[in-house]
N, C-alpha and C positions, 0 to 999 in steps of 0.2 A: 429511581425511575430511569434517568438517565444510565446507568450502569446495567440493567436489563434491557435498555432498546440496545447501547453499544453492543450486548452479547446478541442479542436478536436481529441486528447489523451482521454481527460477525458469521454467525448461522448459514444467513442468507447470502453474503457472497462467497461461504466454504463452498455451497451447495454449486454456486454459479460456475465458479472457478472447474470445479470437479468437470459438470456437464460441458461448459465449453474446452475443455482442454483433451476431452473424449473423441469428442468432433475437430478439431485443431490438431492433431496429431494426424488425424486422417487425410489429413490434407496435402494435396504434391506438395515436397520438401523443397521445391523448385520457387513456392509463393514466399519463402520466409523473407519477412522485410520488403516484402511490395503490398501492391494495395492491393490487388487480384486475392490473397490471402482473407480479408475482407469480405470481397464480394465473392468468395468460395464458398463462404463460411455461413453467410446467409441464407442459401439454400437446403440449409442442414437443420432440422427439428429440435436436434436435440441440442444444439447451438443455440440456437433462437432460445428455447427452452432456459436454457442455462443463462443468456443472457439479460431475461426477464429477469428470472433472480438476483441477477446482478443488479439489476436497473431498482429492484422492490431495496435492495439491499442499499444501494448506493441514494436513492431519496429518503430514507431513514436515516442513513449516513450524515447526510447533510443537514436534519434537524438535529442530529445530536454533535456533531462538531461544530455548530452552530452556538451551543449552550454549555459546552465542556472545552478547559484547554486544551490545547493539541500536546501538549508536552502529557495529559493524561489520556487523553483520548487513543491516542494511537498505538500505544504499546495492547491495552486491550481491545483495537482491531487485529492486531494478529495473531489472536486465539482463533481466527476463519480456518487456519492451519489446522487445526487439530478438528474443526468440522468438517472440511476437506478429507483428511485423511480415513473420516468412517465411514462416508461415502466411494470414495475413490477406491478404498482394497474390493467389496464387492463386486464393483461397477469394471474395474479393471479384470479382475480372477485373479490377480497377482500376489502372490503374499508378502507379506509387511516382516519387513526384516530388523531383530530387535535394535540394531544401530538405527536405522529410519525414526523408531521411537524415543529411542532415548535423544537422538538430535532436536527431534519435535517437543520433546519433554524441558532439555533446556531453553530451546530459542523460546519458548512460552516464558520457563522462569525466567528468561531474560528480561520480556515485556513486561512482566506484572512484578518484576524487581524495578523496572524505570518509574512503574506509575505507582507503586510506593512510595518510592522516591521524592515523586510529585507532590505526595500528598503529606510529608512530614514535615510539620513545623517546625523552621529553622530561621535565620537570618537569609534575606534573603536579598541580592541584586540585582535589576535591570537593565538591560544591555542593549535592547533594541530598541529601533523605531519604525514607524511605517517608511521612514524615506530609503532605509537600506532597500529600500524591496526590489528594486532592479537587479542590485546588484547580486542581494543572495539567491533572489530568483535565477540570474543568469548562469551564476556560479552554479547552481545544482544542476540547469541544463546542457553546460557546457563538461559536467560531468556524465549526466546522462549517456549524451552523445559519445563521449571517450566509451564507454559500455559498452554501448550499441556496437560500435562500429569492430571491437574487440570481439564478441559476437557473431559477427559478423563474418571474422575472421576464423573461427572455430568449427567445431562437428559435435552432432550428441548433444552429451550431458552440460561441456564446458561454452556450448554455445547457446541452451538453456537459462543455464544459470548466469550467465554474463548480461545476457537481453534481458533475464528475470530483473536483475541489478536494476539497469537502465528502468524499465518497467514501472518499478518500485520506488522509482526516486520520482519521474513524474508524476505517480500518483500521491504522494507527499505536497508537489507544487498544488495539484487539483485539491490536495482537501484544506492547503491555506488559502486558496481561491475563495472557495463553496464556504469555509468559514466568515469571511469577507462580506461576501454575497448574503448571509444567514444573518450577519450582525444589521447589513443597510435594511432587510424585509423586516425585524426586531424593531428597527428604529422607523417603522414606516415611512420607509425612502424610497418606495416601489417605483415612481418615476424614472430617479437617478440611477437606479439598479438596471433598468431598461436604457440609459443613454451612455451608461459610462461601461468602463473595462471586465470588471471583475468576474460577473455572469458570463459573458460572451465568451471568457478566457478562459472559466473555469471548463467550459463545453467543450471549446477548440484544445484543452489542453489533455482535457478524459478522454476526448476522441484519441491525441497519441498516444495516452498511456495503453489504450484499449488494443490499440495498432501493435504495440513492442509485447503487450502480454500476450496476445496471439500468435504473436511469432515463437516466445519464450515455447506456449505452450507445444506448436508445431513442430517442433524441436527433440524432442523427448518427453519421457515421463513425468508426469506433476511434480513425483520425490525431487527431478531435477531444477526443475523452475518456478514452484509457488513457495521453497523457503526461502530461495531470495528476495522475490518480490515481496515475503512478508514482512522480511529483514531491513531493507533499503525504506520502504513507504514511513513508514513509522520514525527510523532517523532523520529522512528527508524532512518530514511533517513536523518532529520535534526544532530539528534548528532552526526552520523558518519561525516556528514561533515561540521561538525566545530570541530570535535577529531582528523580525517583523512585527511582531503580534505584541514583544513586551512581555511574555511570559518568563516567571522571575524565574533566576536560577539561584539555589540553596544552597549554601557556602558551608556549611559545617561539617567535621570531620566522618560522619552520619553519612550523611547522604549522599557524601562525593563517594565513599563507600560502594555504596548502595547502588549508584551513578556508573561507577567503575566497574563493579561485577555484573549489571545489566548488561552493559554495553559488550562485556568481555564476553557474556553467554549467549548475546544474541550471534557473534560471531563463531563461537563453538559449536552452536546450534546448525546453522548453515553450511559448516563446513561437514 
C-alpha cells in the first residue's frame, strides 16, 4: 500500500510541477527570486490549478513519509519526473528529444537502484542521532543557499537548474520535517505538535522550497529545472535520515554497489 500511495504522490506532484511551471515561465523574468514572483503567480488559474495538485500530492506525501524511511521513500518520489514529462510534451507542443529520455530513464534507474539498495539485507550501521539535526539541517541550507545565490548569478538553462538544486535540497529538509511531524500525530502528541518546532518548520520551510522552485521554474523549461530538483530532494532527504532519523546504512560489498551506481546515475541523469 504504501508503495502505490508513494507512486500516486508521485503522479500528483508530476501533474503540479507541469501546471505551475507553465504559468511560471510566463511570468516577468524580472520576479526571479522576489516575492512579487509569488504574488504574480497567484493570479494565474492554471497556477493555482497545478498548485492544488501539488498541495493533494504533498498531504499524501506526508502520510507516507510518515510510515516509510526516507532513505526509501524518496528515490521513488522522483518517478514525479517521468509523470511530469507526459504531461509537459503535450501541454508544452515541444518535442521530447531522445537525450531528455534517456536522461529521465537513468535518473529514475538511479532512484529505484538507491531504494533497492534500501531494501537488501545486509549488515548494517547507525550513524545518526536526533541531536545532529542542527547541524545537518544547517549544513544542507547553508548549501542550499551557495545554489541559490550561483543561480542567481546565471541565465537560462544554467540558472534553472542551479535554483532547481537549491529547490530540491530544501525540499529534502521539508520531508525530514513533515516525517517528524507524522511520527508526534502516530504517537498521539497532537498538543506538542501544536507548541513545538517541527510542524511550524515543516510549513515555513515548504513555503521556501516553493519560493526557489518557482523561480527554478520562471527560468526556463521544465527539461531544465525539475531534474534537478528531483535529483537534490531525494539526496538531501536520504542524508538527513541516516544523520537524523537513524536510518541504517548497509555495509556490504552488495549494496555500496548498488549505493554507488545509484548515486553515479542519478548525477548522469541530470546532466
Amino acid at each position: 500500500m504504501e508503495y502505490l500511495l508513494a507512486a500516486l504522490t508521485a503522479a500528483l506532484l508530476g501533474t503540479g510541477f507541469v501546471l505551475q511551471q507553465h504559468a511560471a515561465q510566463q511570468a516577468p523574468q524580472a520576479h526571479f527570486l522576489h516575492a512579487r514572483l509569488l504574488a504574480d503567480l497567484i493570479n494565474r488559474p492554471r497556477w493555482l490549478t497545478g498548485l492544488a495538485a501539488m498541495v493533494a500530492g504533498e498531504l499524501l506525501s506526508g502520510w507516507v513519509v510518515g510510515h516509510m524511511v526516507l532513505s526509501l521513500y524518496e528515490p521513488l518520489l522522483a518517478t514525479s519526473l517521468l509523470f511530469a514529462l507526459l504531461l509537459a510534451v503535450p501541454l508544452s507542443g515541444q518535442r521530447l528529444h531522445k537525450a531528455e529520455v534517456a536522461g529521465a530513464l537513468i535518473l529514475v534507474a538511479g532512484v529505484m537502484t538507491l531504494s533497492l539498495a534500501s531494501s537488501v539485507r545486509a549488515p548494517a550501521v547507525y550513524i545518526g542521532s536526533p541531536a545532529y539535526w542542527p547541524f545537518a539541517a544547517g549544513a544542507v541550507v547553508s548549501l542550499a543557499g551557495v545554489f541559490a545565490e550561483l543561480g542567481r548569478r546565471r541565465s537560462a538553462d544554467q540558472r534553472a537548474i542551479l535554483t532547481g538544486i537549491s529547490a530540491g535540497l530544501v525540499f529534502g529538509i521539508a520531508d525530514a520535517l513533515t516525517r517528524r511531524a507524522v511520527q508526534m500525530l502516530d504517537a498521539g502528541r497532537v498538543t506538542p505538535l501544536l507548541t513545538s518546532w517541527p510542524g511550524y518548520s515543516a510549513i515555513a520551510v515548504s513555503v521556501i522550497g516553493l519560493w526557489l522552485m518557482e523561480s527554478a521554474f520562471n527560468a526556463a523549461p521544465l527539461r531544465a529545472s525539475l531534474p534537478a530538483i528531483t535529483a537534490a530532494e531525494p539526496l538531501s532527504g536520504m542524508v538527513l535520515g541516516v544523520v537524523v532519523f537513524r536510518a541504517s546504512v548497509h555495509v556490504s560489498p552488495a549494496t555500496i554497489a548498488l549505493e554507488s551506481f545509484g548515486l553515479l546515475a542519478l548525477l548522469v541523469g541530470v546532466i
